[in-house]
mmCIF entry with sequence, helices, sheets and N, C-alpha, C, O atoms, coordinates in Angstrom:
data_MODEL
# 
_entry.id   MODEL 
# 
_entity.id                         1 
_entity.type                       polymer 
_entity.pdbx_number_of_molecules   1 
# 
_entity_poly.entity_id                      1 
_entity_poly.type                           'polypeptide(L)' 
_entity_poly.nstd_linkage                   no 
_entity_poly.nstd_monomer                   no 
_entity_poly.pdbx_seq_one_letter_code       
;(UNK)(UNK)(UNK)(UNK)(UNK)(UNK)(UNK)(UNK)(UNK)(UNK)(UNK)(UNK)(UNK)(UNK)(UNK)(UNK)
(UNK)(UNK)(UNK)(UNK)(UNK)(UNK)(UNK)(UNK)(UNK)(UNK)(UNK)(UNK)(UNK)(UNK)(UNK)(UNK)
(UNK)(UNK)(UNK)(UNK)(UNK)(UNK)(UNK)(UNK)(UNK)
;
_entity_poly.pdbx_seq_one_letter_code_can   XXXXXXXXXXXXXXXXXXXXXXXXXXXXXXXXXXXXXXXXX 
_entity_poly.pdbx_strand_id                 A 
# 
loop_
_entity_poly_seq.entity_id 
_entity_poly_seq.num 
_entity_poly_seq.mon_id 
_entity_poly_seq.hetero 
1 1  UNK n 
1 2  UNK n 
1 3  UNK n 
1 4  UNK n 
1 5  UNK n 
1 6  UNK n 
1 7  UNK n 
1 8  UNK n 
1 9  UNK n 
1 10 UNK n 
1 11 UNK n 
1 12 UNK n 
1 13 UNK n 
1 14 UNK n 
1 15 UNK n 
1 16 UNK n 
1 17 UNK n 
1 18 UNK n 
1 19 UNK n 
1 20 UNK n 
1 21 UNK n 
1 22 UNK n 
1 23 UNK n 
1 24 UNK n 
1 25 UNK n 
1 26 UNK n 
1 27 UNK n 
1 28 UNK n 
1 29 UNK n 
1 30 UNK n 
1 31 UNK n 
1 32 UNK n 
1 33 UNK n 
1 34 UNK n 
1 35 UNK n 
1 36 UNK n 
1 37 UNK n 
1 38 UNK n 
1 39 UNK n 
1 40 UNK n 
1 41 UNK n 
# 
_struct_asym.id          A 
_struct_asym.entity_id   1 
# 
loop_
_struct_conf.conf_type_id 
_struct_conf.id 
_struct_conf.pdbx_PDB_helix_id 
_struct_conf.beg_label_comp_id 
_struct_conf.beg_label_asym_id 
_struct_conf.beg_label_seq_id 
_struct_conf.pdbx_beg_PDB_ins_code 
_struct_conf.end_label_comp_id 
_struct_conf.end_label_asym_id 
_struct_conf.end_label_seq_id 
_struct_conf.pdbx_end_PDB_ins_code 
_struct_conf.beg_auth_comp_id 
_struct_conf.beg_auth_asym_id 
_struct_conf.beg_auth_seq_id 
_struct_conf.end_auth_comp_id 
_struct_conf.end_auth_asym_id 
_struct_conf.end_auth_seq_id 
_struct_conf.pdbx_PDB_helix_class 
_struct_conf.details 
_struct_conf.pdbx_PDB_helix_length 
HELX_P HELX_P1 AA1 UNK A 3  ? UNK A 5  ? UNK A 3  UNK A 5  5 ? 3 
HELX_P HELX_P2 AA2 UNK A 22 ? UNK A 26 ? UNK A 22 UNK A 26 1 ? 5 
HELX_P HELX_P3 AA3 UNK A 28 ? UNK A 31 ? UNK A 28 UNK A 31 1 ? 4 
# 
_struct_conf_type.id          HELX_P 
_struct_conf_type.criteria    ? 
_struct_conf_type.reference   ? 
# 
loop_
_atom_site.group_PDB 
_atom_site.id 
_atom_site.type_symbol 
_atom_site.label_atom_id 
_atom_site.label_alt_id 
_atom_site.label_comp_id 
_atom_site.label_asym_id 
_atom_site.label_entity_id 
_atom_site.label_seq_id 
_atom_site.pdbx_PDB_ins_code 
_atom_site.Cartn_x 
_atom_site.Cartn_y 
_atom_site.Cartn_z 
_atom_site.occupancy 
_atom_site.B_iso_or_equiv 
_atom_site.pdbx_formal_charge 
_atom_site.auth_seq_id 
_atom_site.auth_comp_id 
_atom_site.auth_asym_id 
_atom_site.auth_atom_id 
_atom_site.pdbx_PDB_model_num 
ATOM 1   N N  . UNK A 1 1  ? -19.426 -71.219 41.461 1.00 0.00 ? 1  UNK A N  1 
ATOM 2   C CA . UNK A 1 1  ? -19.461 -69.976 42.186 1.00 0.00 ? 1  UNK A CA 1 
ATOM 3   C C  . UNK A 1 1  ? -18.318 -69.947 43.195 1.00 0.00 ? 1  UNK A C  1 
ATOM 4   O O  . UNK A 1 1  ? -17.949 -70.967 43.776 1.00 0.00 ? 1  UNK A O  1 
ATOM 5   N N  . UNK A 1 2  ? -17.716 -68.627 43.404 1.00 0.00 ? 2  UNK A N  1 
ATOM 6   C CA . UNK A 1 2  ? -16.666 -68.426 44.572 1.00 0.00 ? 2  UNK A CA 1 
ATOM 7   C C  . UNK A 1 2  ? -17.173 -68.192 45.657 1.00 0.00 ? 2  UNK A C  1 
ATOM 8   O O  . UNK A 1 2  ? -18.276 -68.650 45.955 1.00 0.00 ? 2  UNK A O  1 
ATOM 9   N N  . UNK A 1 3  ? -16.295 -67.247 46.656 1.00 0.00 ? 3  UNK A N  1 
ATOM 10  C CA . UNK A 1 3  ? -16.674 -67.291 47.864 1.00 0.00 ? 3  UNK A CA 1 
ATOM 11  C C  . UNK A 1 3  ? -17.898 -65.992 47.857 1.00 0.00 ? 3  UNK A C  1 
ATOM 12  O O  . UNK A 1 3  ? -17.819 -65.061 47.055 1.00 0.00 ? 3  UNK A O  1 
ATOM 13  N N  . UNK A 1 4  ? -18.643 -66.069 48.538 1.00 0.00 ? 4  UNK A N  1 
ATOM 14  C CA . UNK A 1 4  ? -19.764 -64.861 48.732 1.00 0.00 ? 4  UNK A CA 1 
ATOM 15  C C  . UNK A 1 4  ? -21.019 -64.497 47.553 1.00 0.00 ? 4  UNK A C  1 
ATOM 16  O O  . UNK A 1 4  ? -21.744 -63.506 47.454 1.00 0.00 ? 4  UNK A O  1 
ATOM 17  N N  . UNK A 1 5  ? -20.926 -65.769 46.714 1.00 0.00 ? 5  UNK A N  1 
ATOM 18  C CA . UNK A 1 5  ? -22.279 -66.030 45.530 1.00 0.00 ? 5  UNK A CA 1 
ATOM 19  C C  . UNK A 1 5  ? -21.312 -65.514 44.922 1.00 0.00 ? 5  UNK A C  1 
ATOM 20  O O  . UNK A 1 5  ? -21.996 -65.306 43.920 1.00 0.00 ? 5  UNK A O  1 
ATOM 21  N N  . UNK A 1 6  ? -20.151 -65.051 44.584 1.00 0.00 ? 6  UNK A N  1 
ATOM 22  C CA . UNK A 1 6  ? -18.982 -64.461 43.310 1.00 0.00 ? 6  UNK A CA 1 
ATOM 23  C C  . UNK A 1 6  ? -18.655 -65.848 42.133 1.00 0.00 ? 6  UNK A C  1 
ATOM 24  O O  . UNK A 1 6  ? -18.563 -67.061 42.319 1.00 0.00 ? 6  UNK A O  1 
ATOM 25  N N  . UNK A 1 7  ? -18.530 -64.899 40.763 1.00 0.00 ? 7  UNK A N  1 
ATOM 26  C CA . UNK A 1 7  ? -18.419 -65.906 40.186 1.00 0.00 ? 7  UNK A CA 1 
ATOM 27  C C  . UNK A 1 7  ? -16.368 -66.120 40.209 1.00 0.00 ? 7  UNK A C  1 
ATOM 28  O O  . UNK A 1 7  ? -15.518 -65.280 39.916 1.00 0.00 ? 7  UNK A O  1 
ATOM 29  N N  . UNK A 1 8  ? -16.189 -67.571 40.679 1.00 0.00 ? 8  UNK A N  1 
ATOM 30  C CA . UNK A 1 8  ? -14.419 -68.059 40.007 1.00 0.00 ? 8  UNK A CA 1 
ATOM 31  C C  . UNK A 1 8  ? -14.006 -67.395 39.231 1.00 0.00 ? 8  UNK A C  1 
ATOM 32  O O  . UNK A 1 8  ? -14.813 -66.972 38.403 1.00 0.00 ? 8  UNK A O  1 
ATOM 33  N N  . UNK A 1 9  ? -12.695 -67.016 39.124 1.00 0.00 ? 9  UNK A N  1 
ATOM 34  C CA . UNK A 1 9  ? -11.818 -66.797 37.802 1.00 0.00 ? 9  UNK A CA 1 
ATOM 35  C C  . UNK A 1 9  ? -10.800 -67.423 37.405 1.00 0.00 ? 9  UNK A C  1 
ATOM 36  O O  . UNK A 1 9  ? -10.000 -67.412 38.341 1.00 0.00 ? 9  UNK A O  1 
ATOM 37  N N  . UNK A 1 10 ? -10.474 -67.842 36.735 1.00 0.00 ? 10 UNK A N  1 
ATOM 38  C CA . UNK A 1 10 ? -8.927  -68.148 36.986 1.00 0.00 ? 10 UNK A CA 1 
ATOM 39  C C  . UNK A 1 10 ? -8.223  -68.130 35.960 1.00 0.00 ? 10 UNK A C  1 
ATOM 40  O O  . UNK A 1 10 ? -8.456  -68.790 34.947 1.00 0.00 ? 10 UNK A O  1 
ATOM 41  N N  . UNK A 1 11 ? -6.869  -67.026 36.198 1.00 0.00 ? 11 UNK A N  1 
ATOM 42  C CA . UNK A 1 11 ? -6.256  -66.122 35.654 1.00 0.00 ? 11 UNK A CA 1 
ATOM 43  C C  . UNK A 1 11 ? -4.715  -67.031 35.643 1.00 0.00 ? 11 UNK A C  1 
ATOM 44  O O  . UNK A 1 11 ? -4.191  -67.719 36.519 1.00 0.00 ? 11 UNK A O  1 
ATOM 45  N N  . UNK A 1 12 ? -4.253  -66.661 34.150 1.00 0.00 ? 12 UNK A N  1 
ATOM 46  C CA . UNK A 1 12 ? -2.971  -67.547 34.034 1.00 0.00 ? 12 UNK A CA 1 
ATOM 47  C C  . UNK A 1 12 ? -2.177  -66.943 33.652 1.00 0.00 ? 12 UNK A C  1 
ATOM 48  O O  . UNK A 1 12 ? -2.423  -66.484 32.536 1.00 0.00 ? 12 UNK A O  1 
ATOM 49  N N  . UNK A 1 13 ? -0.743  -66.541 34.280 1.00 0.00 ? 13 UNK A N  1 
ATOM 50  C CA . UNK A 1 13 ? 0.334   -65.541 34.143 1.00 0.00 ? 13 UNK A CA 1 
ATOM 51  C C  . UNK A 1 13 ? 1.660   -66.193 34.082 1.00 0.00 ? 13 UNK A C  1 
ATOM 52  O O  . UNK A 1 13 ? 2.338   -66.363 35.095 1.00 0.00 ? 13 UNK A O  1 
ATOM 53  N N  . UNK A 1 14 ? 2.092   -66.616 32.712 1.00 0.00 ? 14 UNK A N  1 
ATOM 54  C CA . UNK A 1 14 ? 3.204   -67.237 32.699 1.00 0.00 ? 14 UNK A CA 1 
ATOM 55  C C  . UNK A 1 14 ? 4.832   -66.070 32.877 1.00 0.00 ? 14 UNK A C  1 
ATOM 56  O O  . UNK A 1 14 ? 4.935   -64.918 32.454 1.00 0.00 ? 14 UNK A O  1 
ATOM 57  N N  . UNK A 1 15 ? 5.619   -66.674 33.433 1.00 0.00 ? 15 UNK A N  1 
ATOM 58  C CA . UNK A 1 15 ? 6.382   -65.619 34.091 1.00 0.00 ? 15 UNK A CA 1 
ATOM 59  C C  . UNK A 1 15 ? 7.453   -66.273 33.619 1.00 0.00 ? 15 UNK A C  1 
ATOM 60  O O  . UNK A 1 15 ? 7.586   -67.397 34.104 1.00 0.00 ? 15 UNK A O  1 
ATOM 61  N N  . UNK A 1 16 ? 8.577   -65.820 32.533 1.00 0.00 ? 16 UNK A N  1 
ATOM 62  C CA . UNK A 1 16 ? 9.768   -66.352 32.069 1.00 0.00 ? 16 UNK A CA 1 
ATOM 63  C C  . UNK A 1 16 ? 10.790  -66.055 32.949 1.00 0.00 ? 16 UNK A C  1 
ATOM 64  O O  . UNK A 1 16 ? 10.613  -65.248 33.862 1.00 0.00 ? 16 UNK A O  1 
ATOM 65  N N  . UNK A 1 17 ? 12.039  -66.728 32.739 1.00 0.00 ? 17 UNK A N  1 
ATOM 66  C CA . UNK A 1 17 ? 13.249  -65.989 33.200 1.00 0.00 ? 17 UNK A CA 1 
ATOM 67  C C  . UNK A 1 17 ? 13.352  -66.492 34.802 1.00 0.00 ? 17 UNK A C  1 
ATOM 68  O O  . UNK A 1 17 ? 14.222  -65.850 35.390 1.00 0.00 ? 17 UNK A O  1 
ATOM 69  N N  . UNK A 1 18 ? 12.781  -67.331 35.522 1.00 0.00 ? 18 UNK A N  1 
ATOM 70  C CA . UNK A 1 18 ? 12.942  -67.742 36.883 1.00 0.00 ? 18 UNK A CA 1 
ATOM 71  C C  . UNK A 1 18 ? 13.498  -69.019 37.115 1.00 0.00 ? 18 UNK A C  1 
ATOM 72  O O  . UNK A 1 18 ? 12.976  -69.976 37.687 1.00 0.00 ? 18 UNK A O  1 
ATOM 73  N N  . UNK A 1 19 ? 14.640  -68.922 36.593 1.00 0.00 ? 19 UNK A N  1 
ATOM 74  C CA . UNK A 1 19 ? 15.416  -70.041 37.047 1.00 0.00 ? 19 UNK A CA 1 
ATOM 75  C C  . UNK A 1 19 ? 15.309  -70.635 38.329 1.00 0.00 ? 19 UNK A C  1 
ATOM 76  O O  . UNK A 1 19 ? 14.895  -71.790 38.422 1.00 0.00 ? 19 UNK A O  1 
ATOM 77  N N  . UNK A 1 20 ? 15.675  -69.896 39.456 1.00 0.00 ? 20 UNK A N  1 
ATOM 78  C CA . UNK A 1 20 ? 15.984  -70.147 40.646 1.00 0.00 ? 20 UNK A CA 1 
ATOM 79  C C  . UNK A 1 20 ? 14.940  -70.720 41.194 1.00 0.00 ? 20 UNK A C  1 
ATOM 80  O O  . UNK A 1 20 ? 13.883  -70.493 40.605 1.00 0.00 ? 20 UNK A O  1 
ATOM 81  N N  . UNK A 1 21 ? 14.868  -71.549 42.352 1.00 0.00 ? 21 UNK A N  1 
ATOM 82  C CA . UNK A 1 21 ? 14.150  -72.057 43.454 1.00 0.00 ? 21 UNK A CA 1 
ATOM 83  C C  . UNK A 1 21 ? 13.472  -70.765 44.142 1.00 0.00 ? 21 UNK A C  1 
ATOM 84  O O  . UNK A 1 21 ? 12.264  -70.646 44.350 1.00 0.00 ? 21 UNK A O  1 
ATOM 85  N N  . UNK A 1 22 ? 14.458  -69.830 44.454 1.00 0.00 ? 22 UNK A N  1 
ATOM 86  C CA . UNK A 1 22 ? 14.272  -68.751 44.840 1.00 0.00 ? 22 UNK A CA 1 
ATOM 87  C C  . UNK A 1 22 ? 13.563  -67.533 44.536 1.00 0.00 ? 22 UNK A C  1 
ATOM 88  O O  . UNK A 1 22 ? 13.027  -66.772 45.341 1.00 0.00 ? 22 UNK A O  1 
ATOM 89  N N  . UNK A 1 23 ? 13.631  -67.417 43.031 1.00 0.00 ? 23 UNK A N  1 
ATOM 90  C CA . UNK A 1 23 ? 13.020  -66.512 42.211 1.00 0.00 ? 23 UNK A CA 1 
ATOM 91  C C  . UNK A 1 23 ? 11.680  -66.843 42.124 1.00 0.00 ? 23 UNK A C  1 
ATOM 92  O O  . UNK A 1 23 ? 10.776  -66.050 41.857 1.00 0.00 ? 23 UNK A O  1 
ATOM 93  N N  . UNK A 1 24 ? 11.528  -68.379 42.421 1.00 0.00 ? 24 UNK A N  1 
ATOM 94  C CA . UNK A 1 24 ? 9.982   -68.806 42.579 1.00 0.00 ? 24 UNK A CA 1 
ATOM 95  C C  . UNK A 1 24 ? 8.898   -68.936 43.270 1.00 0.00 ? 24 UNK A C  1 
ATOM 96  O O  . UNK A 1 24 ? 7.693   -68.928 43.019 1.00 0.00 ? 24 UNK A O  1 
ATOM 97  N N  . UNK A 1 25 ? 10.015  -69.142 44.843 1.00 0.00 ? 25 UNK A N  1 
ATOM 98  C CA . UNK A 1 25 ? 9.210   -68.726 45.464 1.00 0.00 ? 25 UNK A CA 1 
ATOM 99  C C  . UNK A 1 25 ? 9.045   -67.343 45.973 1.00 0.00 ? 25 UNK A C  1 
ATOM 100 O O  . UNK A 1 25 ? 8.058   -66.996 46.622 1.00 0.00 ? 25 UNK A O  1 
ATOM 101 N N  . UNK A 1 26 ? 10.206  -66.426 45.611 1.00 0.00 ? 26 UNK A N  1 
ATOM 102 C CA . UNK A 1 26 ? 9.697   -65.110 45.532 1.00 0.00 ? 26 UNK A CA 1 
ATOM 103 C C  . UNK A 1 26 ? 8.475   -64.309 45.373 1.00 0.00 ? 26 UNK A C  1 
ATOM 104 O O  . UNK A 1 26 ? 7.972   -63.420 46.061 1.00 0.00 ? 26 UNK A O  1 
ATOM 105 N N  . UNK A 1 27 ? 8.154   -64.853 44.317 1.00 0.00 ? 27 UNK A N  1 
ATOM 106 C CA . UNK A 1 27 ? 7.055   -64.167 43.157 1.00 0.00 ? 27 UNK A CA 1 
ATOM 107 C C  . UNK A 1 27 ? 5.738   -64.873 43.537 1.00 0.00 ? 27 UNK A C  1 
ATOM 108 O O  . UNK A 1 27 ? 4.715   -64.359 43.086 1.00 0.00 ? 27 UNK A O  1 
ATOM 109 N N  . UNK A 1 28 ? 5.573   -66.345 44.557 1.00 0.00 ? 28 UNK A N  1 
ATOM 110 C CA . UNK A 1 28 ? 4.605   -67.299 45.214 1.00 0.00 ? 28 UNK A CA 1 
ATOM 111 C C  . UNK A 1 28 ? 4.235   -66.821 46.270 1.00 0.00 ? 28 UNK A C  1 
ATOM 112 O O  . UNK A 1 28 ? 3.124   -67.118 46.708 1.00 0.00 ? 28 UNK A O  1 
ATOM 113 N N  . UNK A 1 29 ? 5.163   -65.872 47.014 1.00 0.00 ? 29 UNK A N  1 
ATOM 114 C CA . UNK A 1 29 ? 4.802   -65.256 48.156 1.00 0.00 ? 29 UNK A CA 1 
ATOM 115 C C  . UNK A 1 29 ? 4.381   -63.611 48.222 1.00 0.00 ? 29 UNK A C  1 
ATOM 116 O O  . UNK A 1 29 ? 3.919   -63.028 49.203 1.00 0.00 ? 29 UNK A O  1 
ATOM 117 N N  . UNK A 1 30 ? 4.590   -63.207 47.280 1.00 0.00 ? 30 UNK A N  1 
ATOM 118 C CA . UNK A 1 30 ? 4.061   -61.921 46.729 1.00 0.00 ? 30 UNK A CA 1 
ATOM 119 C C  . UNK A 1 30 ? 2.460   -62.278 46.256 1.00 0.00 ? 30 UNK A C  1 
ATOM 120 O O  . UNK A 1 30 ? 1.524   -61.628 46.721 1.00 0.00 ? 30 UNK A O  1 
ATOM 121 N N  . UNK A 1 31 ? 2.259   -63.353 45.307 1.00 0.00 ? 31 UNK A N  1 
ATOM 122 C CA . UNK A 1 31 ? 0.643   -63.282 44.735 1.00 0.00 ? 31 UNK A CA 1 
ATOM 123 C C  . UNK A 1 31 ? 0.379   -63.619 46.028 1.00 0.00 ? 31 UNK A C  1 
ATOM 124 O O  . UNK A 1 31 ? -0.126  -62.593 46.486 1.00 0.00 ? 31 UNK A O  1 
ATOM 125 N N  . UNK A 1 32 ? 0.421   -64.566 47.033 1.00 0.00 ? 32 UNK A N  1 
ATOM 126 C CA . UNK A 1 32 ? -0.529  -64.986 47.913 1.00 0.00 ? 32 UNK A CA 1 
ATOM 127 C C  . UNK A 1 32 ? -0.933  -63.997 48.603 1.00 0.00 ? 32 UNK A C  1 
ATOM 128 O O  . UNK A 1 32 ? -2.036  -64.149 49.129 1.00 0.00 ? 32 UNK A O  1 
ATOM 129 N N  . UNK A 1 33 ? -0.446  -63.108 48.761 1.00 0.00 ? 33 UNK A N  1 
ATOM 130 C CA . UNK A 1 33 ? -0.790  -61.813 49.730 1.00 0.00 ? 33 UNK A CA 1 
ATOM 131 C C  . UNK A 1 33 ? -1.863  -61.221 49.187 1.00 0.00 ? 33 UNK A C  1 
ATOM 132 O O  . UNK A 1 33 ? -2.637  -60.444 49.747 1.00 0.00 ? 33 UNK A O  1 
ATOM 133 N N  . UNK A 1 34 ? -1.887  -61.545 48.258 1.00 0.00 ? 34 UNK A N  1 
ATOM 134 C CA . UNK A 1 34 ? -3.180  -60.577 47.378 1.00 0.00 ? 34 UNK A CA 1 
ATOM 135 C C  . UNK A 1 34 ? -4.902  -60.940 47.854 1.00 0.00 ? 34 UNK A C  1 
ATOM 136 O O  . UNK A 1 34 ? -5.441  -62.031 48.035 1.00 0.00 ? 34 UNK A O  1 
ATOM 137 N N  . UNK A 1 35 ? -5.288  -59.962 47.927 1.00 0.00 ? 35 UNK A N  1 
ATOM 138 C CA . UNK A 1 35 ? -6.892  -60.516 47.695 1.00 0.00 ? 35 UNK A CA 1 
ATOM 139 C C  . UNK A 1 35 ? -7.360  -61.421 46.701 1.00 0.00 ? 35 UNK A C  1 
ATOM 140 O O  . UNK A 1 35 ? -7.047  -61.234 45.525 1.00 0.00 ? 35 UNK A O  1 
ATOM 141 N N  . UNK A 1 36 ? -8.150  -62.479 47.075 1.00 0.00 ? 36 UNK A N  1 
ATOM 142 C CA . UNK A 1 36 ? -8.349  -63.192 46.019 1.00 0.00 ? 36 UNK A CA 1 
ATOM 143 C C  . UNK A 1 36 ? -7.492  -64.548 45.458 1.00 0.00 ? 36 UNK A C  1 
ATOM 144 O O  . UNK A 1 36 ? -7.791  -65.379 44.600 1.00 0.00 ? 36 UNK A O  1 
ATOM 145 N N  . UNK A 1 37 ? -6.697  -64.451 46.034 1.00 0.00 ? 37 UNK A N  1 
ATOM 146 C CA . UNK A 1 37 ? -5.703  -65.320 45.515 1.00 0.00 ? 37 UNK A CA 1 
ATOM 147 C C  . UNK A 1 37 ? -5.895  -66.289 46.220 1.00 0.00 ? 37 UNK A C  1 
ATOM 148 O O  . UNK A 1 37 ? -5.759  -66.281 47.443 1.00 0.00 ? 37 UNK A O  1 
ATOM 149 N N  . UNK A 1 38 ? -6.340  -67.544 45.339 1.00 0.00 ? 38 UNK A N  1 
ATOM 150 C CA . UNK A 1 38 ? -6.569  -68.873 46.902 1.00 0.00 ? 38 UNK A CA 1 
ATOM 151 C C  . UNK A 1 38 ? -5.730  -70.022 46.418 1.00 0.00 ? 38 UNK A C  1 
ATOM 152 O O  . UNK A 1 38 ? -5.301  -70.882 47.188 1.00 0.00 ? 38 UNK A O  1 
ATOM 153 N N  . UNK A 1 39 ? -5.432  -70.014 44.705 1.00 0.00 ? 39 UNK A N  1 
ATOM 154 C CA . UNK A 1 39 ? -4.295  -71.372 44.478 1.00 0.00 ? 39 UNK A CA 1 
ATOM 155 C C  . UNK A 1 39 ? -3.311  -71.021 43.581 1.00 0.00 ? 39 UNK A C  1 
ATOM 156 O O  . UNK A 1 39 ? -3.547  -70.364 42.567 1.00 0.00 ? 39 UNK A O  1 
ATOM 157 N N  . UNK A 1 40 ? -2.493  -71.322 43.818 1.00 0.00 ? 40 UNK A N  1 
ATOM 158 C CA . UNK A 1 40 ? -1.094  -71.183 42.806 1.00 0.00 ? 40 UNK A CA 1 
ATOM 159 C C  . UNK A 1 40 ? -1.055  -72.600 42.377 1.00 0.00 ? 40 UNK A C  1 
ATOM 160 O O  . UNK A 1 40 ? -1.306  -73.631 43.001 1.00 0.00 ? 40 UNK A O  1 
ATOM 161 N N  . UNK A 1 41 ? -0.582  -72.340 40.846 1.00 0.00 ? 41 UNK A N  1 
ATOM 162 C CA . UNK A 1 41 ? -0.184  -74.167 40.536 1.00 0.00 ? 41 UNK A CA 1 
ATOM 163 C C  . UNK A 1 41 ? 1.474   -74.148 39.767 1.00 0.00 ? 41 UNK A C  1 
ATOM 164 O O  . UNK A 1 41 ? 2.017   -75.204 39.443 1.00 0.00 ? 41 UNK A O  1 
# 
């Protein structure tokens, strides 16, 4: 179970084309903002 009796999900979004250091953490600091979002791997 998640937070508040909710059930976990966990959702896997492979993202091509991000070479950069930069491009990565780009796109790492965009999901975290989101609701819901508690781990990046």
């Amino acid at each position: 179970m998640g937070l508040f009796g909710t059930k976990a999900e966990t959702i896997v979004i492979n993202v091509k084309g991000m070479s950069s250091n930069h491009c990565k953490m780009s796109a790492e600091t965009a999901l975290k903002k989101l609701n819901g979002v508690f781990k990046l791997c």
